[in-house]
PDB file with SEQRES, HELIX, SHEET and CRYST1 records, atoms N, CA, C and O in Angstrom:
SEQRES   1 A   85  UNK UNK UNK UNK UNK UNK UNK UNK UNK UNK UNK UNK UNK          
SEQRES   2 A   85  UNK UNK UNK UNK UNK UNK UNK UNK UNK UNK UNK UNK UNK          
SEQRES   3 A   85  UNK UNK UNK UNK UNK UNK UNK UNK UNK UNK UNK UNK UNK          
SEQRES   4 A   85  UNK UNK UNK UNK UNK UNK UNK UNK UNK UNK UNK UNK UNK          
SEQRES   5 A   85  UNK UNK UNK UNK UNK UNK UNK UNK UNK UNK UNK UNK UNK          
SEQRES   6 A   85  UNK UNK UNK UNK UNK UNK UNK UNK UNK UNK UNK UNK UNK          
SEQRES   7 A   85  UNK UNK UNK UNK UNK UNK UNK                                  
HELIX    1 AA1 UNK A    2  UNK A   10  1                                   9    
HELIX    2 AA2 UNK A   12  UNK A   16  1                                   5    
HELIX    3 AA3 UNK A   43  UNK A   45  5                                   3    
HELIX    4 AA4 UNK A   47  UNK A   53  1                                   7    
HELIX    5 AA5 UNK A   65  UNK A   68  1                                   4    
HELIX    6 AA6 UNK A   72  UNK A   82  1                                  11    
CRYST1    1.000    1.000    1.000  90.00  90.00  90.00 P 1           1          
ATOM      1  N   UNK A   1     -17.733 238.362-118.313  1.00  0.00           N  
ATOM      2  CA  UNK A   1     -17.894 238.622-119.737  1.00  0.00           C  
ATOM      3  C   UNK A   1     -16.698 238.070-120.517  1.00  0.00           C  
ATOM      4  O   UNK A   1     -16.951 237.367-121.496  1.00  0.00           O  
ATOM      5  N   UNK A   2     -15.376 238.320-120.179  1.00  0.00           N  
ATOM      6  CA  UNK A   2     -14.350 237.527-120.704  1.00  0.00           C  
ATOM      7  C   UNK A   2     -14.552 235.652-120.933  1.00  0.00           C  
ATOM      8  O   UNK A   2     -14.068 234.927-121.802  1.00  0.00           O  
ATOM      9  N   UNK A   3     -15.442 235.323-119.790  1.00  0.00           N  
ATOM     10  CA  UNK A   3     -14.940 233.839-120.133  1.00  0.00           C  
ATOM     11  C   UNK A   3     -15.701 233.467-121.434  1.00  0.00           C  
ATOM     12  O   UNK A   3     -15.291 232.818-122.396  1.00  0.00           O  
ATOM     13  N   UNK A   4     -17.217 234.187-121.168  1.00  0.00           N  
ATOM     14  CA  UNK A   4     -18.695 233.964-122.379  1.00  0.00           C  
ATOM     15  C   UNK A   4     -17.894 234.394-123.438  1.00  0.00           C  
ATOM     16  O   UNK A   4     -18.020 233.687-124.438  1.00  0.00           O  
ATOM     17  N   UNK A   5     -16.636 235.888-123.608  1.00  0.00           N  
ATOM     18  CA  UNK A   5     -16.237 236.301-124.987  1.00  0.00           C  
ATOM     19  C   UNK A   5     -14.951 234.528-125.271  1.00  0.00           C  
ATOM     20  O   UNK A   5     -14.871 233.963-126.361  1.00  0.00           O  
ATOM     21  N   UNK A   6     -14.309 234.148-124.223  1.00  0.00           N  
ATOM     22  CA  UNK A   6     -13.168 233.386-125.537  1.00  0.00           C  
ATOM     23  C   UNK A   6     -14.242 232.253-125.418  1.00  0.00           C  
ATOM     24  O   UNK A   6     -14.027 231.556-126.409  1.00  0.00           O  
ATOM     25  N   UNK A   7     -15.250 231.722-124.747  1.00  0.00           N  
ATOM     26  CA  UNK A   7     -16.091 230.817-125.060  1.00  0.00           C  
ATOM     27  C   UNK A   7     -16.793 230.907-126.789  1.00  0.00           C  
ATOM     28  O   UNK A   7     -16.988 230.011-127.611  1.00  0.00           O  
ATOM     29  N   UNK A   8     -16.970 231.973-126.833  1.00  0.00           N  
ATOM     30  CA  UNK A   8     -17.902 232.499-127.836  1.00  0.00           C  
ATOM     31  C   UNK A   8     -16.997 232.493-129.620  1.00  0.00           C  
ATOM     32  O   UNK A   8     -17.535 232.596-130.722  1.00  0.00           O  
ATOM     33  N   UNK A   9     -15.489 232.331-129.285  1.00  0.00           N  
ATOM     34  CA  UNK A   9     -14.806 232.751-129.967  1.00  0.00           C  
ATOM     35  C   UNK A   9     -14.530 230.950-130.112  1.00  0.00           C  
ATOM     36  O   UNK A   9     -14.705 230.520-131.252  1.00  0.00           O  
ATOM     37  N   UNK A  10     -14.175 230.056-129.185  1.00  0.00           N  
ATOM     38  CA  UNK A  10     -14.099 228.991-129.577  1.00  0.00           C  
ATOM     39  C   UNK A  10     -15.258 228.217-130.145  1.00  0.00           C  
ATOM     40  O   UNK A  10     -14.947 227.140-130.653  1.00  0.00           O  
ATOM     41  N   UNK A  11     -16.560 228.555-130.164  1.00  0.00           N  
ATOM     42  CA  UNK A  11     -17.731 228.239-130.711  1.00  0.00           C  
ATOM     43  C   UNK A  11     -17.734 229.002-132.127  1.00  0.00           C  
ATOM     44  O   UNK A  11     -18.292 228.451-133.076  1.00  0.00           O  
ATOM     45  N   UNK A  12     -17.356 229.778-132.229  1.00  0.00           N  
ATOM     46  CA  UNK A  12     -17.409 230.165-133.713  1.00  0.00           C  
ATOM     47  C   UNK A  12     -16.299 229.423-134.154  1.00  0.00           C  
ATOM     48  O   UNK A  12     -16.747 229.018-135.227  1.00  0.00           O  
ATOM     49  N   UNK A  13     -14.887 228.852-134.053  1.00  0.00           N  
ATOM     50  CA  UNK A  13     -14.205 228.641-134.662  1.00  0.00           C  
ATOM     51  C   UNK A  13     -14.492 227.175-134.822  1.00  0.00           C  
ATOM     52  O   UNK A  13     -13.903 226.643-135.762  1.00  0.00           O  
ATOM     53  N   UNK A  14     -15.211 226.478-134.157  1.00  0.00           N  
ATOM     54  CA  UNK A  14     -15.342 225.288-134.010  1.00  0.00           C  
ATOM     55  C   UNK A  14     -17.120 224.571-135.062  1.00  0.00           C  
ATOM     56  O   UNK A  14     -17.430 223.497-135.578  1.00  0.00           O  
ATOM     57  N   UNK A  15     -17.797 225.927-134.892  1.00  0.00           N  
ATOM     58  CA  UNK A  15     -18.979 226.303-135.954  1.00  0.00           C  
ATOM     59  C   UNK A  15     -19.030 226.489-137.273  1.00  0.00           C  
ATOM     60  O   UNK A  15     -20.000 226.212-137.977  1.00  0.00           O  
ATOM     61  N   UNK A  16     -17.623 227.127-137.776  1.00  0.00           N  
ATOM     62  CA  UNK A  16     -17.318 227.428-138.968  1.00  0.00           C  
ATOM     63  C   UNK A  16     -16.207 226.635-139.778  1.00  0.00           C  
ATOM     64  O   UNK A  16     -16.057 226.741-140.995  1.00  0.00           O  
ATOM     65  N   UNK A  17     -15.265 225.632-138.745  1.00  0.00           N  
ATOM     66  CA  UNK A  17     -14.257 224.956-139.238  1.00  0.00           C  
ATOM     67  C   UNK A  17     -12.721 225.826-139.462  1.00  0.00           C  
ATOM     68  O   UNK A  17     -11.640 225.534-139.973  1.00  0.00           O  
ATOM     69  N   UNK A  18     -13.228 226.907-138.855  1.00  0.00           N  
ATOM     70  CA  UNK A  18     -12.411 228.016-139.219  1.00  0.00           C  
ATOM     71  C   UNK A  18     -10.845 227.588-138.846  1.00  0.00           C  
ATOM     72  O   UNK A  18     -10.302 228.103-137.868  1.00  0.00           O  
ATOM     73  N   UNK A  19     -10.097 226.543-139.739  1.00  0.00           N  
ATOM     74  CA  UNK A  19      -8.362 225.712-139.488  1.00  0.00           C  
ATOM     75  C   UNK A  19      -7.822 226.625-139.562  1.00  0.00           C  
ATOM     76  O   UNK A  19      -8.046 227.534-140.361  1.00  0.00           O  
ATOM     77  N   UNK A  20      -6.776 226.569-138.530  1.00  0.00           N  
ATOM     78  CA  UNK A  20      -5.488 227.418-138.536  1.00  0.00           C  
ATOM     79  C   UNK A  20      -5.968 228.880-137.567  1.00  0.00           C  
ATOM     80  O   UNK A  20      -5.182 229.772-137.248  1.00  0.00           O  
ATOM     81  N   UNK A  21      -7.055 228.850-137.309  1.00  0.00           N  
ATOM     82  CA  UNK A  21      -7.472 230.024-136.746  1.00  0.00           C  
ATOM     83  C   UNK A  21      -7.298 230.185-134.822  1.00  0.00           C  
ATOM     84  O   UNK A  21      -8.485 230.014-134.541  1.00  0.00           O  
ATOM     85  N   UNK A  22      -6.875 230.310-134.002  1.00  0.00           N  
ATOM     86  CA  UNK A  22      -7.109 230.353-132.702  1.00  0.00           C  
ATOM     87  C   UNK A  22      -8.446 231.643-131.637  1.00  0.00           C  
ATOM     88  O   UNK A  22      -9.043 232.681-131.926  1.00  0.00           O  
ATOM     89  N   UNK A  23      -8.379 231.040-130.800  1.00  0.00           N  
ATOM     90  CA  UNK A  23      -8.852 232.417-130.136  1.00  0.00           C  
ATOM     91  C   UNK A  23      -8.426 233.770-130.072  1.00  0.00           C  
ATOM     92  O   UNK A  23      -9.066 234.813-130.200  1.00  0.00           O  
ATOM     93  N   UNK A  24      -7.421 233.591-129.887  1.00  0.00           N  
ATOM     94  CA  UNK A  24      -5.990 234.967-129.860  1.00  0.00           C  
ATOM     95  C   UNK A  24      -6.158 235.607-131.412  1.00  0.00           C  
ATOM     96  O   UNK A  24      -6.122 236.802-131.704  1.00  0.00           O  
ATOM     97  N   UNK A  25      -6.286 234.856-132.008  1.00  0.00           N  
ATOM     98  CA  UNK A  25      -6.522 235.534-133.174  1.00  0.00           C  
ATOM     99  C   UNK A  25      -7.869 236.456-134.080  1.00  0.00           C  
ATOM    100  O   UNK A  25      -7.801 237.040-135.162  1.00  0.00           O  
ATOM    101  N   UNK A  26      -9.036 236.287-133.136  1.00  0.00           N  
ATOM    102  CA  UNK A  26     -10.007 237.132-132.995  1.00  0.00           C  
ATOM    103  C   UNK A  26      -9.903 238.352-132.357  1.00  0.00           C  
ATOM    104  O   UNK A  26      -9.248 238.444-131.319  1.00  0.00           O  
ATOM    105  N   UNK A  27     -10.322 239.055-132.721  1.00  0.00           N  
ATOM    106  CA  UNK A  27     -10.482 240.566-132.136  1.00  0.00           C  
ATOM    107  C   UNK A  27     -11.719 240.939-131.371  1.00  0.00           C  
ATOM    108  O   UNK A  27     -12.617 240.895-132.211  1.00  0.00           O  
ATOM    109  N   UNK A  28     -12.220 241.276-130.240  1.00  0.00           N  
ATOM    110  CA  UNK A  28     -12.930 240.997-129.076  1.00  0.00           C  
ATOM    111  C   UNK A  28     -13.728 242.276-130.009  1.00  0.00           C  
ATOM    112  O   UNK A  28     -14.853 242.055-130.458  1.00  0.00           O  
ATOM    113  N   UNK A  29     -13.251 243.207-130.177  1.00  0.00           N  
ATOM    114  CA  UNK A  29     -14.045 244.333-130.830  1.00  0.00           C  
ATOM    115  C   UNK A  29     -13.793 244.361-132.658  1.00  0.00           C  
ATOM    116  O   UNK A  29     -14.011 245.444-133.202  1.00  0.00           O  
ATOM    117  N   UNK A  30     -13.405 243.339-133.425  1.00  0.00           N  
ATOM    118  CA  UNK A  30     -13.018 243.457-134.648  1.00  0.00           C  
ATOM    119  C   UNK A  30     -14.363 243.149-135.069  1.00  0.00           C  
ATOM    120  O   UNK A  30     -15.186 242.620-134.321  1.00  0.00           O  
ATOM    121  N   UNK A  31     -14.622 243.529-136.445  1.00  0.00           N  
ATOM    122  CA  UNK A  31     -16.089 243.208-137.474  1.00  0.00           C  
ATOM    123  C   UNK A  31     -15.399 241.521-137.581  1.00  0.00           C  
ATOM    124  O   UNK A  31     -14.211 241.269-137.781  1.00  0.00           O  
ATOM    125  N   UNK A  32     -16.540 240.482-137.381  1.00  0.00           N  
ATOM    126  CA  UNK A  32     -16.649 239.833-137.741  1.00  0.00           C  
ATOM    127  C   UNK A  32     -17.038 239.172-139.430  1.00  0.00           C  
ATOM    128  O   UNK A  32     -16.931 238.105-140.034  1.00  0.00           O  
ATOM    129  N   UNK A  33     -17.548 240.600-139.686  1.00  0.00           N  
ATOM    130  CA  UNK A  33     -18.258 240.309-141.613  1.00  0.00           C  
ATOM    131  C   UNK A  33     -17.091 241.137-141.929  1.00  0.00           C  
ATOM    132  O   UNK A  33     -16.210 241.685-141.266  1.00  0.00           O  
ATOM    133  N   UNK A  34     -17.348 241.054-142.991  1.00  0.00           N  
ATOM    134  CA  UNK A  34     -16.177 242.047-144.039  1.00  0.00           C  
ATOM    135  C   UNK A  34     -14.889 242.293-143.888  1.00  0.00           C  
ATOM    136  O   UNK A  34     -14.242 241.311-143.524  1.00  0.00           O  
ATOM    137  N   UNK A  35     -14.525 242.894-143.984  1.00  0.00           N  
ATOM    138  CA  UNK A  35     -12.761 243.394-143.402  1.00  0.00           C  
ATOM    139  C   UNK A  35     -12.215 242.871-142.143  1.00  0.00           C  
ATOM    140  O   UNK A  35     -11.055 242.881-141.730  1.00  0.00           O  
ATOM    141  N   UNK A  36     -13.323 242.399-141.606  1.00  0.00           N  
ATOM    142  CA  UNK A  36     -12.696 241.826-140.129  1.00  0.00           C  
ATOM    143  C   UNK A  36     -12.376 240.430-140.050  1.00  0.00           C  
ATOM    144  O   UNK A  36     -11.386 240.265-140.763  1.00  0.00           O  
ATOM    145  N   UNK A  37     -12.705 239.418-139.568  1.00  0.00           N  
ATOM    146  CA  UNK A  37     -12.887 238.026-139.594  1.00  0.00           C  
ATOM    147  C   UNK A  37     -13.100 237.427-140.952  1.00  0.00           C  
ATOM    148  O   UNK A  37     -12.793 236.251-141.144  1.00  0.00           O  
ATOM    149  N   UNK A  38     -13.612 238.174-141.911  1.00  0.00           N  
ATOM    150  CA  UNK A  38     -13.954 237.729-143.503  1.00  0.00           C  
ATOM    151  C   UNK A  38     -14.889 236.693-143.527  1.00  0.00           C  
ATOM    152  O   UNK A  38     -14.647 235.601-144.041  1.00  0.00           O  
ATOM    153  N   UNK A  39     -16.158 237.044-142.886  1.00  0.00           N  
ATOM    154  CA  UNK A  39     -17.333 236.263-142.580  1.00  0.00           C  
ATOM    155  C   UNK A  39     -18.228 236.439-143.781  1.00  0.00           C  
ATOM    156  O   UNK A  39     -18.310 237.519-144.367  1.00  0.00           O  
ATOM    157  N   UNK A  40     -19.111 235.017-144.249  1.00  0.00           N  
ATOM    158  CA  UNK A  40     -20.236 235.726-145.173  1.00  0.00           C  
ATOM    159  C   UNK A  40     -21.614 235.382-144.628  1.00  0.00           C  
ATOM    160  O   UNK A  40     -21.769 235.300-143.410  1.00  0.00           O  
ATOM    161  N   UNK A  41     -22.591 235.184-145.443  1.00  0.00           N  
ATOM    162  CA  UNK A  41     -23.870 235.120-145.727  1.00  0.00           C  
ATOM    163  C   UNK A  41     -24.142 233.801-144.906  1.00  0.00           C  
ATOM    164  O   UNK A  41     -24.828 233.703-143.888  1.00  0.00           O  
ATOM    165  N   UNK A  42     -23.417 232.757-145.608  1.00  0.00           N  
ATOM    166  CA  UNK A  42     -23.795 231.405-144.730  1.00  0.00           C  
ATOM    167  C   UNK A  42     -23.397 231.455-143.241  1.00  0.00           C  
ATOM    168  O   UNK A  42     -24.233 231.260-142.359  1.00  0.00           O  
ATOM    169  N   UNK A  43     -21.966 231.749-142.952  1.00  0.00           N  
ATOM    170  CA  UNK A  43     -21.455 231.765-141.546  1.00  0.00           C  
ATOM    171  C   UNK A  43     -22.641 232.364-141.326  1.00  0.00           C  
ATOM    172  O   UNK A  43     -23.535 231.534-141.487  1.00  0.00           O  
ATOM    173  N   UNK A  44     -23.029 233.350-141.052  1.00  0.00           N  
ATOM    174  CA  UNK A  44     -24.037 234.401-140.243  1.00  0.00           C  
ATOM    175  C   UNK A  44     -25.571 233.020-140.026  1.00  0.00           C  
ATOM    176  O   UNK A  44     -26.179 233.045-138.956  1.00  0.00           O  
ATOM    177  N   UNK A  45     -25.917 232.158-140.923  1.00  0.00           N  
ATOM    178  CA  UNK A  45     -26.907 231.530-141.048  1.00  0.00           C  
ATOM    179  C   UNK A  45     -26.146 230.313-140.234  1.00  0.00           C  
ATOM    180  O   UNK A  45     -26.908 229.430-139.839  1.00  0.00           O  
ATOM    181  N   UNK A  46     -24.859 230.161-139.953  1.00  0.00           N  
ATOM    182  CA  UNK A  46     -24.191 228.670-138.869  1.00  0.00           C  
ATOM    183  C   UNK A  46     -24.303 229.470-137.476  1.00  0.00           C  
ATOM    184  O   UNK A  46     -24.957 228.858-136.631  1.00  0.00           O  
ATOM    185  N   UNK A  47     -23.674 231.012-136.976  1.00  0.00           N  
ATOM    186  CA  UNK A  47     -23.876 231.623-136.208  1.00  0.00           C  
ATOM    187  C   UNK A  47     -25.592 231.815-135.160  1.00  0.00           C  
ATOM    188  O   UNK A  47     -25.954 231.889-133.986  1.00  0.00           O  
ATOM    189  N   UNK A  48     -26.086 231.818-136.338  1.00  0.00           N  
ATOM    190  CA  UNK A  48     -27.787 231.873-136.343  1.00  0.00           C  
ATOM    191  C   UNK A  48     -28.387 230.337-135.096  1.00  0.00           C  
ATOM    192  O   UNK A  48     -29.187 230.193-134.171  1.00  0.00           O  
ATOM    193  N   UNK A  49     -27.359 229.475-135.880  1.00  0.00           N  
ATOM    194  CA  UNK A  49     -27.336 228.055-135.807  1.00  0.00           C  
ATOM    195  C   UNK A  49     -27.112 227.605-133.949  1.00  0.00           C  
ATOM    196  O   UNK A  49     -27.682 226.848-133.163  1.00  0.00           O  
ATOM    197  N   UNK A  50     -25.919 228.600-133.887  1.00  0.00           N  
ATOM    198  CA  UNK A  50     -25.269 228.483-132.747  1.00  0.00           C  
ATOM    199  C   UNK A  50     -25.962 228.941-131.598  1.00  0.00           C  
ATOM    200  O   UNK A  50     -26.257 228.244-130.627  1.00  0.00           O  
ATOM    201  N   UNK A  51     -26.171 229.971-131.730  1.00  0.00           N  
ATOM    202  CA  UNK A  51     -26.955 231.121-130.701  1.00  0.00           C  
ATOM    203  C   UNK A  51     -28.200 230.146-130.212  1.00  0.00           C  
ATOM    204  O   UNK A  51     -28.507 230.281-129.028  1.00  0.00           O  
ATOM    205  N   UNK A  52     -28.996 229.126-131.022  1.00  0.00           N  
ATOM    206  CA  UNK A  52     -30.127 228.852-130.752  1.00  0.00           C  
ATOM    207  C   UNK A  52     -29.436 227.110-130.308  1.00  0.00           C  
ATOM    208  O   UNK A  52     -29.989 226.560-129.355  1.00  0.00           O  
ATOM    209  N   UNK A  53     -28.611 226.567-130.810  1.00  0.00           N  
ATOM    210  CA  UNK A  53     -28.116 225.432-130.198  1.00  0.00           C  
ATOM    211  C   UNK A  53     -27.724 225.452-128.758  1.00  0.00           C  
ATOM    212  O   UNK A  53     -28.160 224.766-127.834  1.00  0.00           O  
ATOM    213  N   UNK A  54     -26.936 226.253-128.760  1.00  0.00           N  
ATOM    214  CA  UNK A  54     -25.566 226.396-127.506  1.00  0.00           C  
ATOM    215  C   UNK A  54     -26.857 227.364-125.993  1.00  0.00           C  
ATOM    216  O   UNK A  54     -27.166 226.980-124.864  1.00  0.00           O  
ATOM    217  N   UNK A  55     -27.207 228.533-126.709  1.00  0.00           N  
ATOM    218  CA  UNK A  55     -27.818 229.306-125.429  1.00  0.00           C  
ATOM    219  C   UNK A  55     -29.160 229.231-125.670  1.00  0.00           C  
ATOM    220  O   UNK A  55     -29.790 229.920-124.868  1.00  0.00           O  
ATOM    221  N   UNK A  56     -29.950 228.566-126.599  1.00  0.00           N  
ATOM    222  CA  UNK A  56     -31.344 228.796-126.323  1.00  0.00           C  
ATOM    223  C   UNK A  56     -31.653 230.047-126.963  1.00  0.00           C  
ATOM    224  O   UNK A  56     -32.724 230.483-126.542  1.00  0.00           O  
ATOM    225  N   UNK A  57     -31.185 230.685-127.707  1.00  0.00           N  
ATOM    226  CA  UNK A  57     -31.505 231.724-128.199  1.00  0.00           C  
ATOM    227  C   UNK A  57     -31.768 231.976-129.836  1.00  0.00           C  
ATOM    228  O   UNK A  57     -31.032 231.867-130.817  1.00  0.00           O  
ATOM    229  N   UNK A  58     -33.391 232.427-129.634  1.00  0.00           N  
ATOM    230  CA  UNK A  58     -34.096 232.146-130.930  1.00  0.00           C  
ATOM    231  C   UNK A  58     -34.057 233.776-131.470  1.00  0.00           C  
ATOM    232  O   UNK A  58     -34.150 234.718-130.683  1.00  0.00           O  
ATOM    233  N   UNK A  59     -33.919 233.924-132.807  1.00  0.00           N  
ATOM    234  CA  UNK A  59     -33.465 235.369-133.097  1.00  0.00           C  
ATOM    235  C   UNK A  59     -34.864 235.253-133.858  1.00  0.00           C  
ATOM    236  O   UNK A  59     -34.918 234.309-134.647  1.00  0.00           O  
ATOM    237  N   UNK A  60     -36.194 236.182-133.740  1.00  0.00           N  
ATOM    238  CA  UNK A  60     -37.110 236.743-133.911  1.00  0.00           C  
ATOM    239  C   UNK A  60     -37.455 237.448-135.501  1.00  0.00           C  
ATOM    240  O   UNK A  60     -38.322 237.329-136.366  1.00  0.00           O  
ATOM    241  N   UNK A  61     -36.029 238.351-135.247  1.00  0.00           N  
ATOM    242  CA  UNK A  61     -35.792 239.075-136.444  1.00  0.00           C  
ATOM    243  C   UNK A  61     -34.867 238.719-137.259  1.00  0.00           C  
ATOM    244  O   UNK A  61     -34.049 238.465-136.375  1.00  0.00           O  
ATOM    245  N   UNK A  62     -34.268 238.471-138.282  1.00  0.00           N  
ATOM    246  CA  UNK A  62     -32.566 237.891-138.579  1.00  0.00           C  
ATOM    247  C   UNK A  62     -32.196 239.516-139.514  1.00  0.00           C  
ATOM    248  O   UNK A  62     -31.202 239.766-140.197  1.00  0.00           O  
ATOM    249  N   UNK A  63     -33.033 240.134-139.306  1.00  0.00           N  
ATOM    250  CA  UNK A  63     -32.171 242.010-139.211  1.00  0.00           C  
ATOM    251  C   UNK A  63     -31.744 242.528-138.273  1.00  0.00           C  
ATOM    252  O   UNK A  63     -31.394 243.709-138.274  1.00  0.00           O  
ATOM    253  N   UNK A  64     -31.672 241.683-137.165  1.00  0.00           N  
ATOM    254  CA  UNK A  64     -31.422 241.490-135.915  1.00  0.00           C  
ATOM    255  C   UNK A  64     -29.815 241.003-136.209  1.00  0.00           C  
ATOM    256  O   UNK A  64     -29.002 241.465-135.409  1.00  0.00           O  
ATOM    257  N   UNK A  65     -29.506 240.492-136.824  1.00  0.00           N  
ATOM    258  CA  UNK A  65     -27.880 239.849-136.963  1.00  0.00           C  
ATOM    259  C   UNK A  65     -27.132 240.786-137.168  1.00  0.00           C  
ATOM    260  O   UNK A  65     -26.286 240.942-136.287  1.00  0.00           O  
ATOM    261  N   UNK A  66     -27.105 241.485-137.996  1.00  0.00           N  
ATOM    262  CA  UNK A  66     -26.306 242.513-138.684  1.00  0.00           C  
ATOM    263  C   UNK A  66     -26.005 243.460-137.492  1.00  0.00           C  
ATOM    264  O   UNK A  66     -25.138 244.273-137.812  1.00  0.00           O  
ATOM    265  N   UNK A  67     -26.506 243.634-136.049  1.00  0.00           N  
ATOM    266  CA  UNK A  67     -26.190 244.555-135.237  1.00  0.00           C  
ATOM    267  C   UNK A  67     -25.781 243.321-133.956  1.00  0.00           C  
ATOM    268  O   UNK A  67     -25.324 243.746-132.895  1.00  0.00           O  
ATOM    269  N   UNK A  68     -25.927 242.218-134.096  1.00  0.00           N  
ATOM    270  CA  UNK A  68     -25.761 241.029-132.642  1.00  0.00           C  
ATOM    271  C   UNK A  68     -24.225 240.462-133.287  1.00  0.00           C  
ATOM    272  O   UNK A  68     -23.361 240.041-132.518  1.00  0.00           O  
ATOM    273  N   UNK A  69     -24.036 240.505-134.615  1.00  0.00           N  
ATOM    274  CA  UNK A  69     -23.133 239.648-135.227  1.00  0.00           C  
ATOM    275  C   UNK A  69     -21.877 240.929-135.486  1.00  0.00           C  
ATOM    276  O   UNK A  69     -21.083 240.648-136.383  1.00  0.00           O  
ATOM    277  N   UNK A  70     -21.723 241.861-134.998  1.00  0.00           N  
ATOM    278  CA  UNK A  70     -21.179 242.817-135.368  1.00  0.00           C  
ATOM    279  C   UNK A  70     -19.303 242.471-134.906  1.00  0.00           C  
ATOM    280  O   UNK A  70     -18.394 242.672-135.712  1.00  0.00           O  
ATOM    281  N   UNK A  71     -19.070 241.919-133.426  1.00  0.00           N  
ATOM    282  CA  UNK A  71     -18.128 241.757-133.062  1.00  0.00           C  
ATOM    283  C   UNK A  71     -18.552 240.400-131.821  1.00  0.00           C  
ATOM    284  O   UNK A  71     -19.706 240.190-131.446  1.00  0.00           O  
ATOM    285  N   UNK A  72     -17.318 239.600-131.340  1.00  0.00           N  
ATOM    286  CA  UNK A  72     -17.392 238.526-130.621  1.00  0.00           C  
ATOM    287  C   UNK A  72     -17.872 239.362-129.573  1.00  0.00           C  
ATOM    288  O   UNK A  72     -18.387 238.554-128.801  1.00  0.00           O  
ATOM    289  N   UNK A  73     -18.030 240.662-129.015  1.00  0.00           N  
ATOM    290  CA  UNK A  73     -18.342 241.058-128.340  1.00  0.00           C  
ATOM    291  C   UNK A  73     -19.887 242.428-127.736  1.00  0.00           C  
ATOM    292  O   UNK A  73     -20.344 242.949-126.719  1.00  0.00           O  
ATOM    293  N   UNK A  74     -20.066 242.390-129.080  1.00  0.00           N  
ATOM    294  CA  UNK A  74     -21.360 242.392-129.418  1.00  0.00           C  
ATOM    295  C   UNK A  74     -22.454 240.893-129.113  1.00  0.00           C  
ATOM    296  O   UNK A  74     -23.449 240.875-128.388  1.00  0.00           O  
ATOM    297  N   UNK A  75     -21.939 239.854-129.839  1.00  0.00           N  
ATOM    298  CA  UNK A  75     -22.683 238.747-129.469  1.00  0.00           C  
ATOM    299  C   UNK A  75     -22.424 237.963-127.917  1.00  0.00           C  
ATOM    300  O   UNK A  75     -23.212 237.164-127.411  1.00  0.00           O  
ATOM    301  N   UNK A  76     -21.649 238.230-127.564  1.00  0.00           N  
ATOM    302  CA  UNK A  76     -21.435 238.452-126.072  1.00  0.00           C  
ATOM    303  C   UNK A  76     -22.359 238.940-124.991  1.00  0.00           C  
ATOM    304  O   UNK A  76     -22.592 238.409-123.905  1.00  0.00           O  
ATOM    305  N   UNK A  77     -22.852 240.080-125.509  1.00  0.00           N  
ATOM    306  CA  UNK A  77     -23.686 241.380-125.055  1.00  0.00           C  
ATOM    307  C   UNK A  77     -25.215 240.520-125.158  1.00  0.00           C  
ATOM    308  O   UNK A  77     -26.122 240.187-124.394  1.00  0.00           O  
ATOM    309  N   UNK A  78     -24.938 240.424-126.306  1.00  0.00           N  
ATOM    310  CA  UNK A  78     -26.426 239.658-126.581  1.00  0.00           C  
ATOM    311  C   UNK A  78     -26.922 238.319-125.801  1.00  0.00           C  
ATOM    312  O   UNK A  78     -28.000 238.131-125.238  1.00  0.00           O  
ATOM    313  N   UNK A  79     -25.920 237.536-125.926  1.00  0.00           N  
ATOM    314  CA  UNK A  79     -25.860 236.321-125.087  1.00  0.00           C  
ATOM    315  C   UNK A  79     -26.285 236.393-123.648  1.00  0.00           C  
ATOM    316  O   UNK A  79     -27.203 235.815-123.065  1.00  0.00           O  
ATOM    317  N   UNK A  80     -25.303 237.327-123.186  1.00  0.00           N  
ATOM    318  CA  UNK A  80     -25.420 237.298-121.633  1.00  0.00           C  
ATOM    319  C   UNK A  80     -26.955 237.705-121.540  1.00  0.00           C  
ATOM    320  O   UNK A  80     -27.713 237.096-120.784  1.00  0.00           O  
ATOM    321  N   UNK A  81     -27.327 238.622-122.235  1.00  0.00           N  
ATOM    322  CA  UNK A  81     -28.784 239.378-121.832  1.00  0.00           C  
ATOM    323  C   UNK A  81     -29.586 238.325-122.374  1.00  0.00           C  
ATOM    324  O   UNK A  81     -30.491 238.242-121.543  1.00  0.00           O  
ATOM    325  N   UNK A  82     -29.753 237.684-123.037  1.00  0.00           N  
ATOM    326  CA  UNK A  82     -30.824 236.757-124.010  1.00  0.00           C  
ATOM    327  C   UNK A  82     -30.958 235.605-123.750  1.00  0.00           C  
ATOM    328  O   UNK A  82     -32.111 235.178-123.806  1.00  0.00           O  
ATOM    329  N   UNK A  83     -29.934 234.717-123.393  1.00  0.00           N  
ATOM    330  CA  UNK A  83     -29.919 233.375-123.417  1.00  0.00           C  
ATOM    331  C   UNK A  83     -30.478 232.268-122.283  1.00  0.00           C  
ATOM    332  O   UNK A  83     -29.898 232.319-121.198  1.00  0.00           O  
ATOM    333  N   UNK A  84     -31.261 231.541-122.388  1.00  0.00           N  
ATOM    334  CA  UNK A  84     -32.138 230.491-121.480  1.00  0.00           C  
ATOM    335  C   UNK A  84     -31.093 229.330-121.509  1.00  0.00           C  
ATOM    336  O   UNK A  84     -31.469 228.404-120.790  1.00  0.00           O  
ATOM    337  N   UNK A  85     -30.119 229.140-122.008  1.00  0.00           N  
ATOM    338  CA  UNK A  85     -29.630 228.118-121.451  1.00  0.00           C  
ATOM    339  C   UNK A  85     -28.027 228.097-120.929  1.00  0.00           C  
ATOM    340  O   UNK A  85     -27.567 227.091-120.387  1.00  0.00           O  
TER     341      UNK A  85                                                      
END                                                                             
């Protein structure tokens, strides 16, 4: 689960352009939206992007995000269980 979480953390930073940002500097359990990472509306729709690029994973519901997108380790969770590729 560690390697899928800093994997997951260099795919978002590399998804979002997120400069100046490292892995180390994510929080494995921090909110990614709001107060945490300071994520919005679009990231969540590049994230969306990712999940279905990188693992094959097609999100059904996208009220489904708001509980998969919660922490790098939440989408972690999701990944490992969900993903075809």
């Amino acid at each position: 689960m560690d390697e899928l979480i800093l994997e997951l953390k260099n795919e978002i930073i590399k998804a979002l352009n997120l400069e100046g940002i490292t892995p180390g500097d994510i929080s494995d359990d921090g909110e990614l939206f709001g107060d945490g990472l300071g994520l919005d509306s679009i990231d969540a729709l590049e994230l969306i992007v990712l999940l279905e690029k990188t693992y094959g994973i097609k999100l059904k519901d996208p009220a489904q995000g708001k509980e998969i997108f919660k922490s790098v380790r939440t989408m972690a969770e999701y990944v490992q269980a969900n993903r075809t590729k």
